[in-house]
Structures are given as C-alpha cells and as structure tokens.
KOLMI-476089 format. One line per 10 residues: number of its first residue (from 1); their letters; for each residue x, z, y of N, C-alpha, C. Coordinates in steps of 0.02 Angstrom, whole numbers, m for minus. Layout:
N
NUM = A = X,Z,Y,X,Z,Y,X,Z,Y; ...;
***
This chain:
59
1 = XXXXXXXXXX = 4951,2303,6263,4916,2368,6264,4966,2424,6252; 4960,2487,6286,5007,2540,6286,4984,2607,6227; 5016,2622,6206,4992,2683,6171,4976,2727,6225; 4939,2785,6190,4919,2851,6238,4969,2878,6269; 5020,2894,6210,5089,2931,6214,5122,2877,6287; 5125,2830,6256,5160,2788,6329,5139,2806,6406; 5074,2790,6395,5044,2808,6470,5034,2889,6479; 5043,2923,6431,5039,3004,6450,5133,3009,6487; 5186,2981,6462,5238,2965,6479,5236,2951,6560; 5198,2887,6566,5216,2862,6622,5170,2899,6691;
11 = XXXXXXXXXX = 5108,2942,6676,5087,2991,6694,5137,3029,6719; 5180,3071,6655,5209,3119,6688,5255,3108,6730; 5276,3054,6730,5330,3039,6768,5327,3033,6838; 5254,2995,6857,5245,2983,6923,5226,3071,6933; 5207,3104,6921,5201,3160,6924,5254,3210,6953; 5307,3187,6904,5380,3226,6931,5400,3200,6981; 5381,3131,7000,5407,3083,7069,5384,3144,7151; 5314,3137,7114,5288,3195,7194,5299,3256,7184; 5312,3281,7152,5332,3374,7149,5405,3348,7179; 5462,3312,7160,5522,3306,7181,5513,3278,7256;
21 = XXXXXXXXXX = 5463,3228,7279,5463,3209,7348,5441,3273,7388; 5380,3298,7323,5355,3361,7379,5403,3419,7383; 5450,3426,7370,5501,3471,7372,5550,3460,7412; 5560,3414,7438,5603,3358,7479,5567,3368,7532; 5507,3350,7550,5469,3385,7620,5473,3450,7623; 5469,3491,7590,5469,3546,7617,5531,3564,7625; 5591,3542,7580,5656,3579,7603,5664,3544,7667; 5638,3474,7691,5675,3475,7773,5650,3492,7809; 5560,3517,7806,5520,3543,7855,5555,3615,7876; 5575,3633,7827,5570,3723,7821,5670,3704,7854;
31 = XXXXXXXXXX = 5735,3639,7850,5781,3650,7861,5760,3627,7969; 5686,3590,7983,5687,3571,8038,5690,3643,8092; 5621,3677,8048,5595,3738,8083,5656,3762,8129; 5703,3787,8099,5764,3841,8169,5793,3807,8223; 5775,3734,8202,5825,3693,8268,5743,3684,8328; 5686,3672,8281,5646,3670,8353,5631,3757,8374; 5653,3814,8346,5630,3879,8367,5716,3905,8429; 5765,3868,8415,5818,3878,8434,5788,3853,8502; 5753,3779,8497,5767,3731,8563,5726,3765,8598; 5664,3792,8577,5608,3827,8597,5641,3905,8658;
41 = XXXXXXXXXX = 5692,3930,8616,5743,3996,8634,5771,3957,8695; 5821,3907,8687,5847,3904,8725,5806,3873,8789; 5759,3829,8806,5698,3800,8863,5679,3892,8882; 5659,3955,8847,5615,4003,8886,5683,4034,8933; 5739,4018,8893,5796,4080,8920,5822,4014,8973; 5818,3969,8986,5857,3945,9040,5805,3952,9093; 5742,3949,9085,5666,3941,9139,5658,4027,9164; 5684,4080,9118,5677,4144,9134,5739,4161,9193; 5826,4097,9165,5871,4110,9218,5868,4091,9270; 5837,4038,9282,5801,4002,9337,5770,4041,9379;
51 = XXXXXXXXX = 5723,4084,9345,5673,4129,9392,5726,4189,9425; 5761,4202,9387,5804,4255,9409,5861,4227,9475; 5881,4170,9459,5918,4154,9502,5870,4126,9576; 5825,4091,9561,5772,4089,9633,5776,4164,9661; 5751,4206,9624,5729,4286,9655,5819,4298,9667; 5858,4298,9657,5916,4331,9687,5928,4293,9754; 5954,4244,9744,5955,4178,9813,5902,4168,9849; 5865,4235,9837,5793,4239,9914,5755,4205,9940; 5732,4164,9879,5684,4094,9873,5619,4139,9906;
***
C-alpha cells in the first residue's frame, strides 16, 4: 500500500510527463508550420510563372 504523499508524487509526475510532451508538440508543430507555408509559396509562385510563361509564348 502507498501513502497519499507517494501517489500525490507519482500523480505529479505523470503530469509533468504531458505538459513536457505537450510542449514538445507544439514546439514542432509551430517549428513544421514555415516549411509547409514556404512549400505552399513556392507551388503558387512557380503555377503563377507558368501562367506567365504560357501567355508570353502565345499559348
């Protein structure tokens, strides 16, 4: 059998486990975000040079 104190212990601990995991998701969500807004940049600006180059070469 555990004391209170023990299991208030082992409480907090798993506790600190998910604030530290949940902190860990968000720092790589928030480090993913600029590489898919970059890839996002770079797909409109090559499909916009595309259009430009059809309309010059008299598609």
């Amino acid at each position: 059998m555990r004391t209170a104190t023990e299991r208030n212990r082992a409480v907090v601990r798993l506790t600190d486990m998910d604030v530290k995991d949940r902190n860990r998701n968000a720092h790589r969500s928030r480090r993913a975000d600029p590489v898919g807004l970059l890839l996002w940049f770079v797909v409109v600006t090559l499909a916009l040079l595309s259009l430009v180059v059809d309309h010059l070469s008299g598609w």
